[in-house]
C-alpha positions in Angstrom: 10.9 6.2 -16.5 14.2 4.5 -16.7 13.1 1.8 -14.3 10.5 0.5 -15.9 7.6 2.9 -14.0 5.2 4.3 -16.2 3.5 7.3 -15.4 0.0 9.1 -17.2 -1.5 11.8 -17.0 -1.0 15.7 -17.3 2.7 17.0 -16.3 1.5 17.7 -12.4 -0.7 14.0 -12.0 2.5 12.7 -13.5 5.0 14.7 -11.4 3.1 14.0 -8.3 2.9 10.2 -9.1 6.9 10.5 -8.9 6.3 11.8 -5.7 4.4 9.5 -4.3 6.6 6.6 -4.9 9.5 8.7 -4.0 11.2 7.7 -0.3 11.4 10.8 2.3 9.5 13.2 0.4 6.0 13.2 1.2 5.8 16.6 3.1 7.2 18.6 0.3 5.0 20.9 -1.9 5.4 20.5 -5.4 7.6 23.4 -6.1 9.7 21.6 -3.6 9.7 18.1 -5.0 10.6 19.6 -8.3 13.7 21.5 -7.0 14.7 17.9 -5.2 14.0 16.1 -8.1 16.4 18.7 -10.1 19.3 18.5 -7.2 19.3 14.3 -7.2 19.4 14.9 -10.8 22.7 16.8 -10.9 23.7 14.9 -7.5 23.5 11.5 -8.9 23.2 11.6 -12.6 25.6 14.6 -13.2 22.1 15.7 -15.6 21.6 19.9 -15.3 17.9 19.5 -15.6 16.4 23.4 -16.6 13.2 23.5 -15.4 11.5 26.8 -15.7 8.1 28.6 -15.2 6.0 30.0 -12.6 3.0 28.1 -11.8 3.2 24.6 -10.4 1.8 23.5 -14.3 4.6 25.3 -16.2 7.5 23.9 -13.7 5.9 20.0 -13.8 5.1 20.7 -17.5 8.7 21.7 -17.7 10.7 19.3 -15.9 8.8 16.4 -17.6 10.2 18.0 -21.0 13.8 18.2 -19.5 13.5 14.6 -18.2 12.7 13.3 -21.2 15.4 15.5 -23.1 17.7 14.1 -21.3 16.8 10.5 -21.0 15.9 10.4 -17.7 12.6 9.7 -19.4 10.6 8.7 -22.5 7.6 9.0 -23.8 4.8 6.5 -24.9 
């Protein structure tokens, strides 16, 4: 990640480690925390982040893609 954090594992171990480090968001199902991640995305980073797909694999697997298309992200 941007801030140093480094993250391993497949897209949904890796989208749920964002989660659990994330502040207010513990509650949320997956689906959920991926349409908040997308929102602060836009909200704070002006980034239009296209995540797509319809099981909870496909949308982690997919916003991990657009984070790191957008250099929200890199991988190692």
């Amino acid at each position: 990640m941007r801030d140093g954090r480094v993250f391993q594992g497949t897209a949904v171990q890796i989208v749920k480690g964002m989660q659990d480090v994330a502040f207010g968001v513990e509650r949320l199902s997956l689906p959920e925390y991926i349409d908040w991640v997308v929102a602060n995305a836009q909200r704070f980073e002006s980034v239009a982040l296209r995540v797509q797909g319809d099981t909870d694999e496909a949308k982690a697997a997919s916003l991990v893609d657009e984070m790191v298309r957008e250099g929200l992200a890199a991988r190692g």
